[in-house]
Backbone atoms as SQL, in Angstrom:
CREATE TABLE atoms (id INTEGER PRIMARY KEY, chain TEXT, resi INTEGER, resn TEXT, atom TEXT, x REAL, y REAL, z REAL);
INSERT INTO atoms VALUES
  (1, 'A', 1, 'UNK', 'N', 0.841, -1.175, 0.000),
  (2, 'A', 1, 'UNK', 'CA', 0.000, 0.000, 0.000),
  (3, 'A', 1, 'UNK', 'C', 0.891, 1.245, 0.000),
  (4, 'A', 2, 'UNK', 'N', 0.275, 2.431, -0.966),
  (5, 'A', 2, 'UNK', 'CA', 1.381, 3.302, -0.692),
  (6, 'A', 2, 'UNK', 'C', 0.771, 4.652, 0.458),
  (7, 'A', 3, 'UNK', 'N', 2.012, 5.328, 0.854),
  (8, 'A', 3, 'UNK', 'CA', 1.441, 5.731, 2.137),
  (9, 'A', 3, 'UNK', 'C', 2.456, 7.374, 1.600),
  (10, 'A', 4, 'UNK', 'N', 1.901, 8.322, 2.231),
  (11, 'A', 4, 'UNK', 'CA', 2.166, 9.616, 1.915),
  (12, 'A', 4, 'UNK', 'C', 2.261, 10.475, 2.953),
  (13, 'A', 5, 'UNK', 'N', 3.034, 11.130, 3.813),
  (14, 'A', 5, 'UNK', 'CA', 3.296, 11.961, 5.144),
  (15, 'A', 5, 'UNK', 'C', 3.810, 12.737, 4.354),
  (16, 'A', 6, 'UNK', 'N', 3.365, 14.424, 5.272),
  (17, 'A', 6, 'UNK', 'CA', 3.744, 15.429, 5.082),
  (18, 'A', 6, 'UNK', 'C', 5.136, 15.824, 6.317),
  (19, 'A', 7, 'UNK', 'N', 5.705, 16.016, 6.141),
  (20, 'A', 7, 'UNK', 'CA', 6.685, 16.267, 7.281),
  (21, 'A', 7, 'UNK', 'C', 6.980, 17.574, 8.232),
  (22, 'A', 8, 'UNK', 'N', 7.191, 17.573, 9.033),
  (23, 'A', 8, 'UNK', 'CA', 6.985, 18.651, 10.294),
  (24, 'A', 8, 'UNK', 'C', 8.560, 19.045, 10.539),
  (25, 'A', 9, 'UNK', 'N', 8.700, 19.940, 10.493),
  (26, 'A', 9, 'UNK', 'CA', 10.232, 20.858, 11.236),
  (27, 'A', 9, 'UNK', 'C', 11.241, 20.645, 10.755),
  (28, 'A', 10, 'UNK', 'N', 11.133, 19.889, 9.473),
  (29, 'A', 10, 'UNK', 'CA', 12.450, 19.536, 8.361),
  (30, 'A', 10, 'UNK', 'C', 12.557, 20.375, 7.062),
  (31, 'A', 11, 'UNK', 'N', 13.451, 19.810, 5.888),
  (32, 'A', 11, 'UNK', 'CA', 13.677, 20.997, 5.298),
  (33, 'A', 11, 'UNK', 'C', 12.519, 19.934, 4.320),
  (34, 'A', 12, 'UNK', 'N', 12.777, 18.591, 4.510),
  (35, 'A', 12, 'UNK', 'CA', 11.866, 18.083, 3.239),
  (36, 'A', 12, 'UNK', 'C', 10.599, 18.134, 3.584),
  (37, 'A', 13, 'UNK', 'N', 9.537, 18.383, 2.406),
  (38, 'A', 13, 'UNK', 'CA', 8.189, 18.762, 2.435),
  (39, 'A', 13, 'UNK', 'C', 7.042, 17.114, 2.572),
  (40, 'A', 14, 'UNK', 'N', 7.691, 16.340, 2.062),
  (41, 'A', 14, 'UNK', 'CA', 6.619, 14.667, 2.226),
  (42, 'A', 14, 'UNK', 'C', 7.762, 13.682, 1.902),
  (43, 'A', 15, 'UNK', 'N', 7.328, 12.578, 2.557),
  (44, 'A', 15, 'UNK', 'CA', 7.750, 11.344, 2.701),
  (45, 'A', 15, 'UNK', 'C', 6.730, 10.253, 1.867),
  (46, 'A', 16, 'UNK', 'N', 7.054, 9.437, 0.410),
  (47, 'A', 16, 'UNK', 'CA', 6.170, 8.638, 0.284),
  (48, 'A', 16, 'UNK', 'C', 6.851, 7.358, 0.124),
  (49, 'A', 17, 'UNK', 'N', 5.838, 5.805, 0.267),
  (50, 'A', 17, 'UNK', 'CA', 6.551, 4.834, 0.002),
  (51, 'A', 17, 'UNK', 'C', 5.588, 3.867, 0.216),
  (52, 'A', 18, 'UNK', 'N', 6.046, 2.789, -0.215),
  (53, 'A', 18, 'UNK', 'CA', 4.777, 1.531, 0.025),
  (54, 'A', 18, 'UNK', 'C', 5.215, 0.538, 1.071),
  (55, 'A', 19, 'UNK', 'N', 4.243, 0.551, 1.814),
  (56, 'A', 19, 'UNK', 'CA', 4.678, -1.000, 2.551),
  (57, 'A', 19, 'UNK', 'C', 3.737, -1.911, 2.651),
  (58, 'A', 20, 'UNK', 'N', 4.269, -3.160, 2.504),
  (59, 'A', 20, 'UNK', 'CA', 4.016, -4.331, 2.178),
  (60, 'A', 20, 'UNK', 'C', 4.327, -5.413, 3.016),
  (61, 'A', 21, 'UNK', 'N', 3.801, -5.863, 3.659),
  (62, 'A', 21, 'UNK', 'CA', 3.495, -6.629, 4.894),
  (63, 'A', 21, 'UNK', 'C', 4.935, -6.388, 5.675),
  (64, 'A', 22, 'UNK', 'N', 4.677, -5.050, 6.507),
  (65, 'A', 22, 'UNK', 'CA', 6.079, -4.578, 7.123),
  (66, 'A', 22, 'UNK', 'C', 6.916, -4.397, 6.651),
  (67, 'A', 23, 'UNK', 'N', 7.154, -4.430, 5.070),
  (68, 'A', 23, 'UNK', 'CA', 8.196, -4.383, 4.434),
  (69, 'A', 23, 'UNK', 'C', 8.656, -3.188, 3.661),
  (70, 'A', 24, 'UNK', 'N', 9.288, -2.125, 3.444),
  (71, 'A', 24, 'UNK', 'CA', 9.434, -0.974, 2.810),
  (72, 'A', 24, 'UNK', 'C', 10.198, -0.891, 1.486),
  (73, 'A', 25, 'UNK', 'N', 9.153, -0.318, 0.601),
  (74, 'A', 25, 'UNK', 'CA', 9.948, -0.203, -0.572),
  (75, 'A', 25, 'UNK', 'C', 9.238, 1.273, -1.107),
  (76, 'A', 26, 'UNK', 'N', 9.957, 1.277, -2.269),
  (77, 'A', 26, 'UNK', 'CA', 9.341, 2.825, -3.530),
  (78, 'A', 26, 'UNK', 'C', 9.902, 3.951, -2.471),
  (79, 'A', 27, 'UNK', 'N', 10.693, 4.414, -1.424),
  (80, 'A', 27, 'UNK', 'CA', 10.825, 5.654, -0.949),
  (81, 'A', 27, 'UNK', 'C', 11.038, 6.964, -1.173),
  (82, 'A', 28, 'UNK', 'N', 10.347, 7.735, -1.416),
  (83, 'A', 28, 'UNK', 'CA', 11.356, 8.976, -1.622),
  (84, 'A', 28, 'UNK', 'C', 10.511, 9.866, -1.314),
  (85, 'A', 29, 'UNK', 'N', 11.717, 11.347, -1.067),
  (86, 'A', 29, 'UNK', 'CA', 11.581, 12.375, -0.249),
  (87, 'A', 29, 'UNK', 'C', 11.308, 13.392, -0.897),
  (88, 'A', 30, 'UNK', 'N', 10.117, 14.582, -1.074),
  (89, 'A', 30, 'UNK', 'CA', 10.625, 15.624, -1.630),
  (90, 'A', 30, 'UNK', 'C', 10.995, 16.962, -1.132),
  (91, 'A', 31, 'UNK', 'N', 11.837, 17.411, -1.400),
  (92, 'A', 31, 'UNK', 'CA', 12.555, 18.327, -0.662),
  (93, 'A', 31, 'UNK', 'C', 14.425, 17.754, 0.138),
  (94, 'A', 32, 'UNK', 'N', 14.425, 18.456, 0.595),
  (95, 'A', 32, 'UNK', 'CA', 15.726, 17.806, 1.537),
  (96, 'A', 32, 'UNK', 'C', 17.198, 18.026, 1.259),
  (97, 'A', 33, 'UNK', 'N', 17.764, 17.513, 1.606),
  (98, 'A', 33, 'UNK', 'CA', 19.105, 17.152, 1.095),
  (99, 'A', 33, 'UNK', 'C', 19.203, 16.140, -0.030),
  (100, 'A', 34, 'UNK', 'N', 19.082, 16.208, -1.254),
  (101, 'A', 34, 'UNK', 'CA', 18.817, 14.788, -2.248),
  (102, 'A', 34, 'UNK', 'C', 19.944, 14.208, -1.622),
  (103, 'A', 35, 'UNK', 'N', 20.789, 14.000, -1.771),
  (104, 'A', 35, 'UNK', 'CA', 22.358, 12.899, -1.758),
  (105, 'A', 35, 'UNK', 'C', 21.480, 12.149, -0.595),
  (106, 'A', 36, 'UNK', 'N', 21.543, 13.047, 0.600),
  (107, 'A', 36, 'UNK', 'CA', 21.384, 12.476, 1.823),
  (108, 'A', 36, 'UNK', 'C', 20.064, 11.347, 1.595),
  (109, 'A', 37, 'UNK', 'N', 19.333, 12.113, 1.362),
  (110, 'A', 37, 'UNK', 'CA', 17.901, 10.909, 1.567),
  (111, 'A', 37, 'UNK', 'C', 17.746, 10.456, 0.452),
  (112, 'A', 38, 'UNK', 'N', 18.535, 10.149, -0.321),
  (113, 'A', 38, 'UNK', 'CA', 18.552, 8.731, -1.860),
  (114, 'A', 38, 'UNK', 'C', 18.884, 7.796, -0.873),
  (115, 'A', 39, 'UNK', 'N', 20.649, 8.361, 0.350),
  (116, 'A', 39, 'UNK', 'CA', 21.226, 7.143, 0.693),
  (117, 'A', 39, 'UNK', 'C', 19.978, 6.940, 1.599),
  (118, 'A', 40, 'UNK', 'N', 19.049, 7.463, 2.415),
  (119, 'A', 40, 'UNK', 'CA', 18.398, 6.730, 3.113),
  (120, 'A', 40, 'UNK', 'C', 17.197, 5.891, 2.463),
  (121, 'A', 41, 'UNK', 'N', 16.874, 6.501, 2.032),
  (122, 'A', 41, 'UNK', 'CA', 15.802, 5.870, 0.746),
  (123, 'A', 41, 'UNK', 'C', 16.383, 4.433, 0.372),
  (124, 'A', 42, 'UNK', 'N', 17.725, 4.142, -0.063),
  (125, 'A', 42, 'UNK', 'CA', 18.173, 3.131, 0.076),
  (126, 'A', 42, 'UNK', 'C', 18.231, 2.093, 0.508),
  (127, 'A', 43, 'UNK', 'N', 18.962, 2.547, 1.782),
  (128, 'A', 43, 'UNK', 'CA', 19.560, 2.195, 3.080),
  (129, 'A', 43, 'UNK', 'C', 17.941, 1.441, 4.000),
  (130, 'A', 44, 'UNK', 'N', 16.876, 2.059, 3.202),
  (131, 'A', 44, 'UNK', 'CA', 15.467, 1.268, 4.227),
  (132, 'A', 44, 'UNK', 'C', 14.957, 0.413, 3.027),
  (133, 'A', 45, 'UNK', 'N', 15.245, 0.370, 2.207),
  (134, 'A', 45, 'UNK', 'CA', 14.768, -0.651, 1.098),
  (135, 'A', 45, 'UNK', 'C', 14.484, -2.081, 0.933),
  (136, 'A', 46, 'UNK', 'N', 13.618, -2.681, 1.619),
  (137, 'A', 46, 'UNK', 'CA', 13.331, -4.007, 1.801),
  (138, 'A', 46, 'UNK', 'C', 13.725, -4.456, 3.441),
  (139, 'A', 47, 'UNK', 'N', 13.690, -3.282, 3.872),
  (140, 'A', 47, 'UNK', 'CA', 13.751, -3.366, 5.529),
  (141, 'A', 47, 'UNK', 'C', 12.453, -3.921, 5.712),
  (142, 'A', 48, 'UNK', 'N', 12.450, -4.585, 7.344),
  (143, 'A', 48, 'UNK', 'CA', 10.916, -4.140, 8.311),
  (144, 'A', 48, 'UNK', 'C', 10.849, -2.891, 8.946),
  (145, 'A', 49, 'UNK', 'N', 9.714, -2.412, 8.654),
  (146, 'A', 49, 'UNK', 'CA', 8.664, -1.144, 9.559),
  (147, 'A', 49, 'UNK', 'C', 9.810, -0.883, 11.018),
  (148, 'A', 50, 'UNK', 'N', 9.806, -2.169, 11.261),
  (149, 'A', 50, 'UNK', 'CA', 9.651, -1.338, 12.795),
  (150, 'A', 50, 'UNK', 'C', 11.438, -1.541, 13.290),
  (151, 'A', 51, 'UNK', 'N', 12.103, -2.201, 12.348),
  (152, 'A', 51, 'UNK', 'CA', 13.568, -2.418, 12.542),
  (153, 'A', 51, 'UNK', 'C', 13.978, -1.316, 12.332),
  (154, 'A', 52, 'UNK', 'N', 13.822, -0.401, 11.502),
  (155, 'A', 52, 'UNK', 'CA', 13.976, 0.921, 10.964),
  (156, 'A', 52, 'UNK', 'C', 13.771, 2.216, 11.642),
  (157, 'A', 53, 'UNK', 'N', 12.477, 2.204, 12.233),
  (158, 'A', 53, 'UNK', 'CA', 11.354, 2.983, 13.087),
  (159, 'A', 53, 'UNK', 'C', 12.602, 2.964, 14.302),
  (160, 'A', 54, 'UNK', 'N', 13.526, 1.832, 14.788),
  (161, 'A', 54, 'UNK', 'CA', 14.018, 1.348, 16.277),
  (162, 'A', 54, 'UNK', 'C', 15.392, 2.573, 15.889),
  (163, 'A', 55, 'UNK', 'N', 15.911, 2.093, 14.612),
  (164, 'A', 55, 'UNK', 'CA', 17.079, 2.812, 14.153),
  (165, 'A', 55, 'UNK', 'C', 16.930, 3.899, 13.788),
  (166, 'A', 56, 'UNK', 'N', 16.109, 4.758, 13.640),
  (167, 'A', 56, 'UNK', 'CA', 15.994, 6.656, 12.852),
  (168, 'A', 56, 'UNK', 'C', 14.925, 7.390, 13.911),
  (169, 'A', 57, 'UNK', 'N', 14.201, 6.308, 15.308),
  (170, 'A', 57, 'UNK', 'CA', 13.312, 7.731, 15.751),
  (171, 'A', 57, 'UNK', 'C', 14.399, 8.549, 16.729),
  (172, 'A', 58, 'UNK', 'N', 13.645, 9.786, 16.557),
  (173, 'A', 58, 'UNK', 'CA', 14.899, 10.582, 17.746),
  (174, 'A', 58, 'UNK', 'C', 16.423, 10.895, 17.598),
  (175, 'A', 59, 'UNK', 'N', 16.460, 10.623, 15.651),
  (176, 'A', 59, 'UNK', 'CA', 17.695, 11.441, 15.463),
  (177, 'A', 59, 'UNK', 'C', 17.120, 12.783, 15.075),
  (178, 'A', 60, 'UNK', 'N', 18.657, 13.568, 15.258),
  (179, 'A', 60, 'UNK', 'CA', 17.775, 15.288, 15.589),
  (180, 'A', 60, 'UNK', 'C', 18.746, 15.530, 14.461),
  (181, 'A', 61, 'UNK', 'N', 18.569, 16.852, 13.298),
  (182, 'A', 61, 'UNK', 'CA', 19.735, 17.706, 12.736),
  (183, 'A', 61, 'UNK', 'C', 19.820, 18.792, 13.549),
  (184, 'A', 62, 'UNK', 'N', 21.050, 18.939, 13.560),
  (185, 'A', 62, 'UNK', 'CA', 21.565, 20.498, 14.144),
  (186, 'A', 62, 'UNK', 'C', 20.700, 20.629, 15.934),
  (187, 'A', 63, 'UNK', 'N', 20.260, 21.477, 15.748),
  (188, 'A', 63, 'UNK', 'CA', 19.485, 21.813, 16.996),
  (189, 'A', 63, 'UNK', 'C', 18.091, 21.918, 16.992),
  (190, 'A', 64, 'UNK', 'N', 17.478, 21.309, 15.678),
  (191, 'A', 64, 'UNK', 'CA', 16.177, 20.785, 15.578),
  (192, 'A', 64, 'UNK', 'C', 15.584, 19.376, 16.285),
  (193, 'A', 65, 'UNK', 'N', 14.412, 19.529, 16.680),
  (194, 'A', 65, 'UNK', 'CA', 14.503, 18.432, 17.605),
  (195, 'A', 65, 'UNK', 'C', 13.836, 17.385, 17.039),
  (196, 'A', 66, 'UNK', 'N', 13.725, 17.397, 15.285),
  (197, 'A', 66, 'UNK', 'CA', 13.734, 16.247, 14.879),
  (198, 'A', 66, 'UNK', 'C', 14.642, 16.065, 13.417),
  (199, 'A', 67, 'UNK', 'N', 14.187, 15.060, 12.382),
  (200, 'A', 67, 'UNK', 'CA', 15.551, 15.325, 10.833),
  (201, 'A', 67, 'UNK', 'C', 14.128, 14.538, 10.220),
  (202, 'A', 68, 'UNK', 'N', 15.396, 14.067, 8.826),
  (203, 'A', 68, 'UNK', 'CA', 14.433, 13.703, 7.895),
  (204, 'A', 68, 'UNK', 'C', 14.345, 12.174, 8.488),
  (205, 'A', 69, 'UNK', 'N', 15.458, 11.443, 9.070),
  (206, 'A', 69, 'UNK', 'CA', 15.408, 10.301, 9.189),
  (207, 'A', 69, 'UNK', 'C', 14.403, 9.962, 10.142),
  (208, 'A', 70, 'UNK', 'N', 14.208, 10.730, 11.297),
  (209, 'A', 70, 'UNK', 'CA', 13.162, 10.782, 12.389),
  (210, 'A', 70, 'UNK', 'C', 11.758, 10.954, 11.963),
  (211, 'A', 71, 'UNK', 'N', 11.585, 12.258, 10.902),
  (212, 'A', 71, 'UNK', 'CA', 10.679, 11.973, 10.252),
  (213, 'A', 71, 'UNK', 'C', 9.743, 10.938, 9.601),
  (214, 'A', 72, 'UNK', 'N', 10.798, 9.728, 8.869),
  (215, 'A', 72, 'UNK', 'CA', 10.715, 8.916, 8.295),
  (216, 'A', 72, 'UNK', 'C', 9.810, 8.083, 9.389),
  (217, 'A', 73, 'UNK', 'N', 11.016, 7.589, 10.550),
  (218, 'A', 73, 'UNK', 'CA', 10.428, 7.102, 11.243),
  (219, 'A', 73, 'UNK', 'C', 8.708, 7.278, 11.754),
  (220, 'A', 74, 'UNK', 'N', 8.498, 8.440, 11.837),
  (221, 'A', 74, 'UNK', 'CA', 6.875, 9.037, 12.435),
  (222, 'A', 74, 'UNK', 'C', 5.826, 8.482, 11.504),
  (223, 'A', 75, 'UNK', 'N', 6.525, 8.239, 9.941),
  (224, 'A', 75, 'UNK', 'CA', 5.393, 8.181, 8.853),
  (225, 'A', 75, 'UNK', 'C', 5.326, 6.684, 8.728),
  (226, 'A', 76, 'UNK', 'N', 6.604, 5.814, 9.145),
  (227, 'A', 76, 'UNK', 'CA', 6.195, 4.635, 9.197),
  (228, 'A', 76, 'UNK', 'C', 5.162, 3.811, 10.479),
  (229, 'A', 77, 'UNK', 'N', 5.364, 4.550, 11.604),
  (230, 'A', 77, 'UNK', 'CA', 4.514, 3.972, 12.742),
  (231, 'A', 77, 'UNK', 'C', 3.375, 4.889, 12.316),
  (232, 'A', 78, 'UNK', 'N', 2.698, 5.951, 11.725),
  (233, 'A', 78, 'UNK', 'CA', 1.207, 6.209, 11.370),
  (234, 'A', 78, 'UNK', 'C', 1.195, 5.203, 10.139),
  (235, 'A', 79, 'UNK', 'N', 1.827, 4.364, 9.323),
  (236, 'A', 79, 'UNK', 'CA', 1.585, 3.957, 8.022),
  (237, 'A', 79, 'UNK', 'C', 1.402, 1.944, 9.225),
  (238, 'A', 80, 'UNK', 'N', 1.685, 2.008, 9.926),
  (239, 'A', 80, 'UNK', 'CA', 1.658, 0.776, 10.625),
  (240, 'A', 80, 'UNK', 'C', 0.176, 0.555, 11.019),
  (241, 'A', 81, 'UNK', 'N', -0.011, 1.845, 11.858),
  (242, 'A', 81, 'UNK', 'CA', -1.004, 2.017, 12.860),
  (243, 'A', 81, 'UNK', 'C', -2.161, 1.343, 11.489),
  (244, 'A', 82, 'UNK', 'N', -2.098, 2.335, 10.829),
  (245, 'A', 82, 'UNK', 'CA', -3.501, 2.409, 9.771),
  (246, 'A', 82, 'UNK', 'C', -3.495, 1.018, 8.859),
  (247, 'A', 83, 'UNK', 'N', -2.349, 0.327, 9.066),
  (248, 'A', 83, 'UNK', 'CA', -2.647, -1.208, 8.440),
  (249, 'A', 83, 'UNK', 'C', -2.959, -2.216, 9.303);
């Protein structure tokens, strides 16, 4: 199913991607740092939901008190909840 978050206090504007019985694929970010979130886009590619969610909630950039990767994380536990 594909799933679509808007993102809060980052530079990127939405997070979309499909998951498939816990499984993450299609990711991408718009807005952001491209380099940076291809490699993460990557880097979660045929992951589980919540192995991922364990590894990216509560990383911060700079002195923001959340990033894109944390982000990520938020859109996969609402993309959980709702399956």
């Amino acid at each position: 199913m594909r799933h679509t978050y808007t993102t809060k206090g980052t530079c990127s504007k939405q997070i979309s991607f499909e998951l498939n019985d816990g499984v993450i694929s299609n990711v991408s970010f718009v807005g952001g740092c491209n380099g940076n979130l291809q490699g993460v886009s990557r880097l979660v590619e045929g992951q589980r939901a919540e192995d991922v969610i364990g590894r990216l909630e509560g990383i911060r950039c700079g002195m923001k008190p959340t990033s894109c990767p944390d982000q990520l994380s938020k859109a996969l536990r609402e993309a959980l909840e709702k399956e």
